[in-house]
N, C-alpha and C positions, 0 to 999 in steps of 0.2 A: 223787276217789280211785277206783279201779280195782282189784275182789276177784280176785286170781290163783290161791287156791288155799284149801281148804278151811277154812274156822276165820277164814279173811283173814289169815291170818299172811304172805302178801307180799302188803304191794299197791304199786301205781305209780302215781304220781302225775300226771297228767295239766292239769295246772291252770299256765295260761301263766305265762309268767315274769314279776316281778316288774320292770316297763321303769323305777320307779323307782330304783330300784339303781344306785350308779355302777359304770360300768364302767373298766376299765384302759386306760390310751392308752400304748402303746408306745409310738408314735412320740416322743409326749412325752420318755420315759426315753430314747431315740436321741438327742432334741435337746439334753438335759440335761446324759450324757455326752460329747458331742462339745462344748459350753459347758464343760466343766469339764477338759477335755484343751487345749480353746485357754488357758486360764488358767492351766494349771500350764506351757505352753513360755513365754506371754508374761513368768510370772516368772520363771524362769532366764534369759532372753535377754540382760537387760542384764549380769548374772553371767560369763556368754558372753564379750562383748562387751568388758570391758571391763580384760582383759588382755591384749589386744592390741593396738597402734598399726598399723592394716593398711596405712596407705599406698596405692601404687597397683601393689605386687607381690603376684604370683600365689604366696606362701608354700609351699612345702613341694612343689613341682611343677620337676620337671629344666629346665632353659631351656638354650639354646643363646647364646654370647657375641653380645653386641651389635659394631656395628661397631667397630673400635677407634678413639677419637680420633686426632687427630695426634698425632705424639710431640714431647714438651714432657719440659724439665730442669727445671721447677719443680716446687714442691711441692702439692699438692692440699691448696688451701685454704677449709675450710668453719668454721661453730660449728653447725648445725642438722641433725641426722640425725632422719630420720623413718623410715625402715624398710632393714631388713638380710634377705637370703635367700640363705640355701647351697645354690642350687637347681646351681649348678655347680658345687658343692664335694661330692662325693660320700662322699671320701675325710674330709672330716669329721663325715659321721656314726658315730661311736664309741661310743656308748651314751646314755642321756638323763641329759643334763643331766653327763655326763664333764667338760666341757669346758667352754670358756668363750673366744669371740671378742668382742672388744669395739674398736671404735673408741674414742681421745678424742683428744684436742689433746697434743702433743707437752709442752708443760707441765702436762698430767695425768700423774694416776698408773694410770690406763685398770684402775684396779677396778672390777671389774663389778658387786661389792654395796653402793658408793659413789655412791649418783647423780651428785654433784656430782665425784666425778673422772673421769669418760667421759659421753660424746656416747648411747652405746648400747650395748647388745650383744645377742647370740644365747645359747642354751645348745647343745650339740649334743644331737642326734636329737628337738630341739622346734621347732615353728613359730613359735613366740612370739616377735614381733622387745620386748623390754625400753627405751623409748626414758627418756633420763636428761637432762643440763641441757642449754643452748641458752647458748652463749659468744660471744664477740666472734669474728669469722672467726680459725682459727689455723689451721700447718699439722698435719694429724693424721697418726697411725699406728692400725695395726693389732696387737692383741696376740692371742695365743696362750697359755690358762691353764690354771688347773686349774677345774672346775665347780661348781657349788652342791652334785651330789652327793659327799659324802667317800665313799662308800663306794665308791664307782670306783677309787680310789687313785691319780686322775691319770695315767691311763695312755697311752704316747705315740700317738703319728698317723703317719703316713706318707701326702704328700700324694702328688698324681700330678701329673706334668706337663698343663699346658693348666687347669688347675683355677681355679675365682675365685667370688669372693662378689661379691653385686649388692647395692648399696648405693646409698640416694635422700637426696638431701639435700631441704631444704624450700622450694627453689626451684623444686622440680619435676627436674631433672638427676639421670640414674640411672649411675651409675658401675660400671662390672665392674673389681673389684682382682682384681689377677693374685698368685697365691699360688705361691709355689716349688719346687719340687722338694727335698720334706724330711724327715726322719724324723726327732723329737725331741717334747719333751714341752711346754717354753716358748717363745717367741720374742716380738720386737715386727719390725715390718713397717712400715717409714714411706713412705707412701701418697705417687707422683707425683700430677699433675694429669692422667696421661693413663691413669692408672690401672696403671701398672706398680711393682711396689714392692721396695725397695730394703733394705738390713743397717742403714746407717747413715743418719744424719740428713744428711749432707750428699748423699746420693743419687750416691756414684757406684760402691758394692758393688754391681750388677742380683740382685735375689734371685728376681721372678717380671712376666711379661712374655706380650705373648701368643704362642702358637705361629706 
């Protein structure tokens, strides 16, 4: 100790530090938090992941139509849908979850809150392709509904010419249905094989086609 001032009422302490003393490792509390940031993404991840059936489309991103097949009078006939994207259907984004596109088989009832009556569906203004049962090949359509949310009130659409959803069955084969020139609230849409689609089941109404 070290007298600074009369009486020693300040002194200063001069007497080295004590090297036993633990000291503080930051770095440590760095590695610590960044260990405990990777832990909290890895449990959400599978949470993530696991409303989605992603397929091998680019979801929620504009595309441009694929080349069109030849033109075939038959019906486009699948049981397995593995992912759907309105990436050129623009004119169906109408609010989240408004709406409700679903494929099934021509002998479904292509409800979308039914797994076992449709192949799949979309909701509008969500990425989420919903994939639902796997049937024996039939031919399917397309419908047009009201959505998961009520409070929408089901309100209609107006499609635009050239417009289509991209659709993958699980064969690998990615299909552009041509969607038609419409303004209305419900429809069903029965899907050729060449991806043009039609009023009626026996496909000779043309409702959507490519430009």
């Amino acid at each position: 100790m070290l007298c600074l001032s009369s009486g020693c009422g300040l002194l200063l302490d001069l007497s080295p530090p004590d090297e036993t003393a633990p000291m503080h490792d930051a770095s440590s509390d760095a590695h610590d938090a960044s260990s405990d940031a990777r832990a909290a993404i890895d449990a959400i991840a599978p949470l993530l992941d696991a409303s989605q059936d992603a397929g091998t489309l680019d979801a929620g991103t504009a595309c441009r139509a694929r080349a069109a097949p030849a033109p075939s009078l038959g019906a486009w006939v699948t049981g397995d849908i593995v992912n759907m994207d309105a990436c050129g259907a623009p004119s169906l984004d109408v609010g989240f979850r408004c709406k409700s596109y679903t494929i099934c088989t021509i002998e479904q009832t292509c409800s979308y809150f039914t797994p076992s009556d449709n192949l799949g569906h979309l909701q509008s203004s969500e990425r989420t392709y919903y994939d639902a049962t796997t049937t024996e090949p039939r031919a399917v359509m397309l419908s047009i509904a009201t959505g998961a949310d009520s409070l929408c009130g089901d309100p209609p659409i107006t499609i635009a010419p050239g417009e289509f959803l991209r659709v993958e069955e699980a064969s690998g084969r990615v299909l552009d249905v041509w969607l038609p020139a419409w303004t209305g609230v419900t429809t069903k849409l029965y899907i050729g094989d060449d991806g043009r689609t039609y009023w009626d089941t026996s496909r000779t109404s043309l409702a959507g086609a490519p430009p």
